[in-house]
Every structure is written in structure tokens, then in C-alpha cells.
C-alpha positions as CSV (number, residue, x, y, z in Angstrom):
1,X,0.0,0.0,0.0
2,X,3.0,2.4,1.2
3,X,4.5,1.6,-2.9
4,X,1.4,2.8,-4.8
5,X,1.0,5.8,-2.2
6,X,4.5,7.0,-3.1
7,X,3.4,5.8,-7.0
8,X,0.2,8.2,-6.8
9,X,1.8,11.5,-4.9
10,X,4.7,11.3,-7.7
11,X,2.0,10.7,-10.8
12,X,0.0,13.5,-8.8
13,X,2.7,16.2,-8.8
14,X,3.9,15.6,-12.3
15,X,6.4,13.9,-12.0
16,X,7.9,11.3,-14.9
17,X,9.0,8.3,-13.2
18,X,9.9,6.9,-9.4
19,X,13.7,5.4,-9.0
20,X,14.9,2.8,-6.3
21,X,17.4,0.7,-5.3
22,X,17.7,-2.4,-3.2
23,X,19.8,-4.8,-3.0
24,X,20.4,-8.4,-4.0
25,X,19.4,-10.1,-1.1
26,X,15.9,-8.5,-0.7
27,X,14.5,-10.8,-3.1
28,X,10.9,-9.8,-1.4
29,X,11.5,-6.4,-2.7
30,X,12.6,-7.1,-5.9
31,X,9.3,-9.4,-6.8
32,X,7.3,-6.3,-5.1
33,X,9.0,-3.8,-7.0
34,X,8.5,-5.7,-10.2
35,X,4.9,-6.3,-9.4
36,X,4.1,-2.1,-9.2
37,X,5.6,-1.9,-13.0
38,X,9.3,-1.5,-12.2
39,X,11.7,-2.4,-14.1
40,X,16.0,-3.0,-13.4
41,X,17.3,-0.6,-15.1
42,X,21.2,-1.3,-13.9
43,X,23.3,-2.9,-10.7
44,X,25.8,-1.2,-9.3
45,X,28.8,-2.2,-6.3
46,X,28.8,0.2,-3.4
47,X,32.3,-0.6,-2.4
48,X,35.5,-2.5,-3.6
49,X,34.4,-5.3,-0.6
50,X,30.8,-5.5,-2.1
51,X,32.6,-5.9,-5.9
52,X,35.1,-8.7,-4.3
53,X,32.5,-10.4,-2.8
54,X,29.7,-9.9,-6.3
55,X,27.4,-7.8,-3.5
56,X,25.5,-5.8,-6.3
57,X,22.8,-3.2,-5.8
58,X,19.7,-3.0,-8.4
59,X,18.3,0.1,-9.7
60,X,15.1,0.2,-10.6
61,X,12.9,2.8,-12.0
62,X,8.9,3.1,-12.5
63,X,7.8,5.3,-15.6
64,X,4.6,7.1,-14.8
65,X,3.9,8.9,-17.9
66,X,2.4,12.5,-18.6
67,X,0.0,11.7,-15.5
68,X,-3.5,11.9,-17.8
């Protein structure tokens, strides 16, 4: 409910799309995410630890469109 609250005070103010990250181990947020119409857009390694150990961080982003 908190995820399409966000979705509808962006679309309601204008605004062209909603971006997130989360990382690879919230596999719960990923599938929710995913389920609201986002979509990966890139990964990303927050640290030379998190690249040695393949830790990545997904992007995600939710286009809203011209909000008619």
C-alpha cells in the first residue's frame, strides 16, 4: 500500500518516473517492486568489498507517464 502511495503523490505532482534501489538479497522487494511496473534498469557495487564479494545493488525505476 506504502508503494502505490509513493506511485500516486509522484503521478500527482507531475512527475515522470519513481527510481529505487535495493539490494540483491531482498529478493521480497525485488518481486514487489517488479509487481508495481518497475523495471531494473542497472546494478551497481557500493564498495571494492561489495565488488570482491559480487554484492550488487539493483536500480530500478517506474515510468509514470504524462499523468492523464
Amino acid at each position: 500500500a506504502l508503494c502505490r502511495e509513493v506511485l500516486g503523490f509522484a503521478r500527482a505532482r507531475g512527475y515522470g518516473a519513481v527510481v529505487l534501489s535495493t539490494s540483491m538479497v531482498q529478493v521480497a522487494a525485488q518481486r514487489l517492486y517488479e509487481g508495481l511496473g518497475f523495471r531494473k534498469v542497472g546494478t551497481s557495487y557500493p564498495s571494492l568489498l561489495c565488488t570482491l564479494l559480487n554484492f550488487q545493488i539493483f536500480h530500478y525505476r517506474c515510468d509514470l507517464g504524462d499523468g492523464t
